[in-house]
C-alpha positions in Angstrom: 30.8 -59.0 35.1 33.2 -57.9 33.0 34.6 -60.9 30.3 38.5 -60.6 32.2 36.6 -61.6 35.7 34.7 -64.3 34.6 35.3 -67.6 35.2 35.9 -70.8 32.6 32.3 -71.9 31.8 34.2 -75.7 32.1 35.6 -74.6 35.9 32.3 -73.2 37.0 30.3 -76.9 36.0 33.1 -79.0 37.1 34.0 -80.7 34.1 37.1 -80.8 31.7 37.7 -79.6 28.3 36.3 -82.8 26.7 33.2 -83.7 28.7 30.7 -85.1 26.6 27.1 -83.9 26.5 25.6 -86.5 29.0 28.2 -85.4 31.8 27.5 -81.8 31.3 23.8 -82.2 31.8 24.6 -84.3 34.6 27.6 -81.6 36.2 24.4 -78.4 35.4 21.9 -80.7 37.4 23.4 -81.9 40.1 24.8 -77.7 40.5 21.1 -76.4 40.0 19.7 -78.9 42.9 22.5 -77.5 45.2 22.7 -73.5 44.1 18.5 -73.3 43.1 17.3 -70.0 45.0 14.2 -71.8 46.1 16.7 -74.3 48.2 18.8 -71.2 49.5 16.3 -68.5 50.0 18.0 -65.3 51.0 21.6 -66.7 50.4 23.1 -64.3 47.4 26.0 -66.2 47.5 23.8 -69.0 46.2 21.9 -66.6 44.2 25.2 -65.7 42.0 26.5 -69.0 41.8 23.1 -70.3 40.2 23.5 -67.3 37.8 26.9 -68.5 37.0 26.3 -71.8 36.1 23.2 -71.5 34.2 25.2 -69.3 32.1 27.7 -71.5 31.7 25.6 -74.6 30.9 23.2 -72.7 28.3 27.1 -72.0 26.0 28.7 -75.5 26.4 25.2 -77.4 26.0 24.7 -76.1 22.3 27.4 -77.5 19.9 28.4 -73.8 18.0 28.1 -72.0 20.9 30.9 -74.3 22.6 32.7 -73.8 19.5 32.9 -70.5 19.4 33.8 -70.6 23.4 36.4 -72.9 22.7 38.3 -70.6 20.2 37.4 -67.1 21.7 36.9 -67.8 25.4 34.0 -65.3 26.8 35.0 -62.5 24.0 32.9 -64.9 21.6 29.9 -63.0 23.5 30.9 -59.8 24.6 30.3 -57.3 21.6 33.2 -55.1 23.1 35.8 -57.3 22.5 35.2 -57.1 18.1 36.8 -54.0 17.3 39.3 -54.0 20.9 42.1 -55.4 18.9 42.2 -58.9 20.9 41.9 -60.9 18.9 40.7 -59.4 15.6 37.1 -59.2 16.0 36.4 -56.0 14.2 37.5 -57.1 10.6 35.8 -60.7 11.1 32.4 -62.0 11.5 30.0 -61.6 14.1 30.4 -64.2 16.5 27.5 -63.0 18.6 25.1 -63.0 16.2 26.1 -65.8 14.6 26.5 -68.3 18.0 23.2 -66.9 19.2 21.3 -66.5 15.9 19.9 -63.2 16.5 17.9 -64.4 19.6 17.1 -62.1 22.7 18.5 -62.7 26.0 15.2 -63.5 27.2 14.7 -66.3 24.5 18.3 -67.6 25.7 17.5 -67.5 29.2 13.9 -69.0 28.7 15.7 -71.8 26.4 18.4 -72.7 29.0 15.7 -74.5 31.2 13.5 -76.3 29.0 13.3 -77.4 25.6 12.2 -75.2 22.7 8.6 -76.3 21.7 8.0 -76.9 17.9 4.3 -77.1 16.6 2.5 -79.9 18.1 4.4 -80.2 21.6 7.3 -81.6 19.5 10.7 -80.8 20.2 14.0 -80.6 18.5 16.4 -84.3 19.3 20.1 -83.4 21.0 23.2 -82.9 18.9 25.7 -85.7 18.9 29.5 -86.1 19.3 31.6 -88.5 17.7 35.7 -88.8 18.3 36.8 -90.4 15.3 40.8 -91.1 14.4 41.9 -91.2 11.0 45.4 -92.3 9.4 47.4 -89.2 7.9 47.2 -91.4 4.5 43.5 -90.6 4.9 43.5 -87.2 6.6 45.6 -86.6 3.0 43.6 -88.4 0.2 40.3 -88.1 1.7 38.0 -90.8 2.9 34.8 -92.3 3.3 34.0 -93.8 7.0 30.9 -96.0 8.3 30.1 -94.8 12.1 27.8 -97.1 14.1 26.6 -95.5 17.2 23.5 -96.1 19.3 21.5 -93.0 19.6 17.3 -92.1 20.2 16.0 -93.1 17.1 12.4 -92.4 15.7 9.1 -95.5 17.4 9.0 -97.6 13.9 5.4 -98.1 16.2 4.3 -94.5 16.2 6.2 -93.5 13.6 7.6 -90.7 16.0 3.9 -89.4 17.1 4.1 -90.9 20.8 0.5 -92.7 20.7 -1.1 -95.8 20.4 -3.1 -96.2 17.2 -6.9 -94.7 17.9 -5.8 -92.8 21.0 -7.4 -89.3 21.8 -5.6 -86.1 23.4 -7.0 -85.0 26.6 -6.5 -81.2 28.2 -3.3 -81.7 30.4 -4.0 -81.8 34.4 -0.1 -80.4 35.1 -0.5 -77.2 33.0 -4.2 -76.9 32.5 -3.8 -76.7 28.7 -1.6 -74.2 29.2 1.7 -75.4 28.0 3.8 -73.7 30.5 4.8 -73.8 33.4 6.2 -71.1 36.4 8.8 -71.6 38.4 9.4 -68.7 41.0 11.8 -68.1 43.9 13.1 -64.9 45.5 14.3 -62.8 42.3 14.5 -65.3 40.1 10.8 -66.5 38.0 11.0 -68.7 35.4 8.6 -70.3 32.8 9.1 -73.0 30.6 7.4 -76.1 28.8 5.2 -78.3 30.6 7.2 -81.3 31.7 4.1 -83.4 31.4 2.7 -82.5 27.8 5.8 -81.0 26.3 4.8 -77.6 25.7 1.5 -78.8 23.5 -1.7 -78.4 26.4 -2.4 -82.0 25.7 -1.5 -85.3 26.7 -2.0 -88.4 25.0 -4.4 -91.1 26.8 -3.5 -94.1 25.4 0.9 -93.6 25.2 2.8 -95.7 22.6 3.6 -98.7 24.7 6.6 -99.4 22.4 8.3 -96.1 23.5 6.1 -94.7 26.1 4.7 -91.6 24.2 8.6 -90.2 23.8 7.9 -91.0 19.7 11.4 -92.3 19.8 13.9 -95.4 21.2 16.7 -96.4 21.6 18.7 -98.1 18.3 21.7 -98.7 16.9 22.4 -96.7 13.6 25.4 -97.1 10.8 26.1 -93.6 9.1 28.5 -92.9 6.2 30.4 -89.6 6.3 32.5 -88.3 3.7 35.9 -87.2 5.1 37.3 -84.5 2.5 40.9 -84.5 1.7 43.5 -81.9 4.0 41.8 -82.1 7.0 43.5 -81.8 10.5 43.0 -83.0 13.9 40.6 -81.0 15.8 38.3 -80.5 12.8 34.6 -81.3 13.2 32.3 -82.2 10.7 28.6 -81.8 10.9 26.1 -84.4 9.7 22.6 -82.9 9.4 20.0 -84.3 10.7 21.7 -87.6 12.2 21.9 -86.6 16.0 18.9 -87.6 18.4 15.4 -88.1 17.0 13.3 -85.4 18.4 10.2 -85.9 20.6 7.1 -86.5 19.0 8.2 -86.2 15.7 10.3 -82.9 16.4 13.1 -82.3 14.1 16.2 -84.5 14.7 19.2 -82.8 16.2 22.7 -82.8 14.3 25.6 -85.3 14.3 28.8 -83.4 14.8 32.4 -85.8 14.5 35.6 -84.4 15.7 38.3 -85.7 13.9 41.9 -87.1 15.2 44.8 -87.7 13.0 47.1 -91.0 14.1 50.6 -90.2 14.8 52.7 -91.6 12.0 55.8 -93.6 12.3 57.9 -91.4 9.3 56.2 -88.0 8.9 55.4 -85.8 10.9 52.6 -82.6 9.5 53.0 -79.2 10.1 50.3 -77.3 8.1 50.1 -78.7 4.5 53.9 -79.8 4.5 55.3 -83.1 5.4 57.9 -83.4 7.1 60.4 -86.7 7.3 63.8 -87.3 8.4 66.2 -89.5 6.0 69.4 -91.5 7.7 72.4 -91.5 5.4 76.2 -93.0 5.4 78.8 -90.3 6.1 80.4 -91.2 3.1 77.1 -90.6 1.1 77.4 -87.3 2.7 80.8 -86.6 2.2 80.8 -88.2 -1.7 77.8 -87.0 -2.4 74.9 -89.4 -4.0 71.3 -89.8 -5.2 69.2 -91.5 -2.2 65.7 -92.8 -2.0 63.5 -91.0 -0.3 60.2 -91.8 1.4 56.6 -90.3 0.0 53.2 -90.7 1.0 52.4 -92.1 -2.9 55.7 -94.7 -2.9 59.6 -93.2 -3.4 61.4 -90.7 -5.0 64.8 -89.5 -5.5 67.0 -86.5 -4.3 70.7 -85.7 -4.6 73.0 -85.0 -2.1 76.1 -82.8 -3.2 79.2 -83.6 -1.9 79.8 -82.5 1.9 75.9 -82.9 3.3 76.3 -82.2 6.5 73.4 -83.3 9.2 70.0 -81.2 9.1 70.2 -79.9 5.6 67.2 -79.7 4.5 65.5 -80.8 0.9 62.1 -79.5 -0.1 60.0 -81.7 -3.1 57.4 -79.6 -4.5 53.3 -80.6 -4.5 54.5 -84.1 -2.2 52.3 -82.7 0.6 49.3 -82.4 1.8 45.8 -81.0 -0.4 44.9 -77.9 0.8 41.2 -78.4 2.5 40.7 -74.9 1.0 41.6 -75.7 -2.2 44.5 -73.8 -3.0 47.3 -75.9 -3.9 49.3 -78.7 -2.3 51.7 -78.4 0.2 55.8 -80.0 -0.2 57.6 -82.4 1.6 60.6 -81.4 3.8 63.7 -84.4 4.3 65.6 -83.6 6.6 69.2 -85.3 6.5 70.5 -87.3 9.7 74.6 -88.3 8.7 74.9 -91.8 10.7 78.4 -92.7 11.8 79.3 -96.2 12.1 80.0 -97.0 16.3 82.2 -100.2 15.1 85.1 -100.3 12.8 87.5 -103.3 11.7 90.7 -102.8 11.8 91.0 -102.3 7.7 88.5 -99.6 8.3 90.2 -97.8 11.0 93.3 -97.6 9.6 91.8 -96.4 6.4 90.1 -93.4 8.7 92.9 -92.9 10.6 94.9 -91.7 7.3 92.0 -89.8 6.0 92.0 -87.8 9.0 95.8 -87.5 8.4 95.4 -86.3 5.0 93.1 -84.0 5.9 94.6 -82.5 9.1 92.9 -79.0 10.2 90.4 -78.8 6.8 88.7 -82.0 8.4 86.0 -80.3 10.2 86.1 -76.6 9.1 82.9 -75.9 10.7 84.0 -77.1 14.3 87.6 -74.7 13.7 85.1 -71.6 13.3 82.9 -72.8 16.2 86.2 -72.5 18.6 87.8 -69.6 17.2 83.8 -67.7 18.1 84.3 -69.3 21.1 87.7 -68.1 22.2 86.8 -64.7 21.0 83.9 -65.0 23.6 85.7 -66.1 26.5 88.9 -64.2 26.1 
């Protein structure tokens, strides 16, 4: 199936954009029950729509291969698209080979439905999310955060290893010490680890009755991340090694936090500039005069020449935002709003009213040229 005929991977589970891991496995299960060729033998409908899904599940499940989905759409994975000119694939990296890390689609299709075995029957914990929103003041200068989240940590019993102290390993009945399993319906034959013993032959006889032979529990955790300064909302930030403990002592999986910047009530970001928007009297405007102006790091001056007139813009060099690549710091843009007063006295009034004698058609030279372009237009 060509990449323009395929379907969202998000549309074909059933889930939105921001599902989080445990929803997704939930959506992919609750699909494979229904679609599973051994449940619809014959039925190619089924057949495809099984094919679809498990596709769909073994991108979103792993954290840079979502990623890479999420920026790219299915080009991320089709090698034709780098050097098509959508999207510039053919002077950038390899996305394929990077997302997939040089496995072969039999490795990827025997990973999608079981967990990759390490040495002992151990296997690598789950990757983590974590939403976390940040003030702009802290998106700017940088920060350091505590997260507390509860996760599968390591059996302080077992110390990860999933048996009682003194406990032997017997030949598993399930798998006969094989390790694997097969699954097979019509077409389709699969083989994966044992769900009994993991992938290792063996079980253990006398389990860990702290976590029952898993080698890991449930616990609450506080972990300090570094926030660097310039980042922006949407950014993620891996933390090795502080997802899920893995079983039996596998390797832990990765903590991953997406970052989301508050809305602020005076400036508003785009890139590394600031921008704000300034209120001034119309006779500051029209006089001209030095105003105060509002900065991330406390207040600063600009002048206004005479005859301001609303939306002029002022730029202050370096009053930005750090460039997250390093290169330099971004300005600050005012932008000037000309408030005129909605109540007068009478002293005031009459004072305008002979201004705007005195100053009969120059008044608002910029409203004459507006409705001489405007009779030209209509005639």
């Amino acid at each position: 199936m060509s990449t323009s005929k395929k379907r969202d991977y998000y549309e074909v589970l059933g889930v939105g954009r921001d599902c989080s891991p445990e929803e997704l496995k939930k959506a992919y299960r609750k699909l494979a029950v229904k679609y599973h060729p051994d449940k619809n033998p014959g039925d190619r409908e089924a057949e495809e729509r099984f094919k679809e899904m498990a596709e769909a599940f073994e991108v979103l499940s792993e954290p840079q291969k979502r990623a890479a989905y999420d920026q790219y759409g299915h080009a991320a994975f089709d090698p034709r698209a780098r050097g098509a000119g959508g999207g510039g694939f053919s002077d950038g990296p390899d996305i394929f080979s990077q997302t997939f890390g040089g496995q072969s689609m039999g490795d990827i299709f025997s990973s999608l439905f079981g967990q990759e075995s390490e040495s002992g029957g151990s296997s690598r914990g789950s990757d983590l999310r974590y939403d976390l929103e940040i003030t702009l003041e802290e998106a700017v200068n940088g920060v350091e955060k505590h997260l507390t989240l509860t996760k599968q940590g390591l059996c302080g019993e077992c110390r990860g290893s999933g048996a009682e102290k003194g406990s032997k390993r017997v030949r598993c009945a399930t798998c006969a010490g094989r390790g694997r399993v097969i699954y097979s319906g019509g077409i389709i034959r699969l083989e994966k680890p044992c769900p009994t013993c993991k992938g290792n032959g063996e079980s253990i006889d006398r389990p860990c009755r702290n976590c029952g032979g898993e080698g890991r529990v449930n616990q609450t955790q506080t972990i300090q991340i570094r926030i660097p300064a310039g980042v922006n909302t949407g950014m993620r930030l891996r933390s090795a090694g502080n997802g899920e403990a893995g079983h039996r002592g596998g390797t832990a999986g990765d903590l991953y936090v997406v970052l989301h910047i508050q809305d602020h009530p005076v400036f508003q970001r785009d890139g590394d500039d600031l921008l704000c928007e300034v209120p001034v009297a119309f006779t500051q405007a029209a006089l001209g005069a030095e105003i105060d102006v509002p900065t991330l790091t406390g207040k600063a001056q600009i002048r206004l020449p005479a005859g301001t007139q609303t939306g002029a813009s002022f730029r202050l060099k370096g009053r930005g935002v750090r460039s997250l690549q390093g290169s330099g710091v971004g300005d600050l843009l005012v932008k000037i709003a000309v408030e005129v007063p909605t109540r007068l006295n009478a002293a005031q009034r009459a004072k305008l009213e002979e201004f705007a004698h005195l100053c009969d058609d120059n008044v608002n030279p910029q409203g004459r040229s507006f409705l001489e372009r405007a009779r030209e237009f209509f005639g």
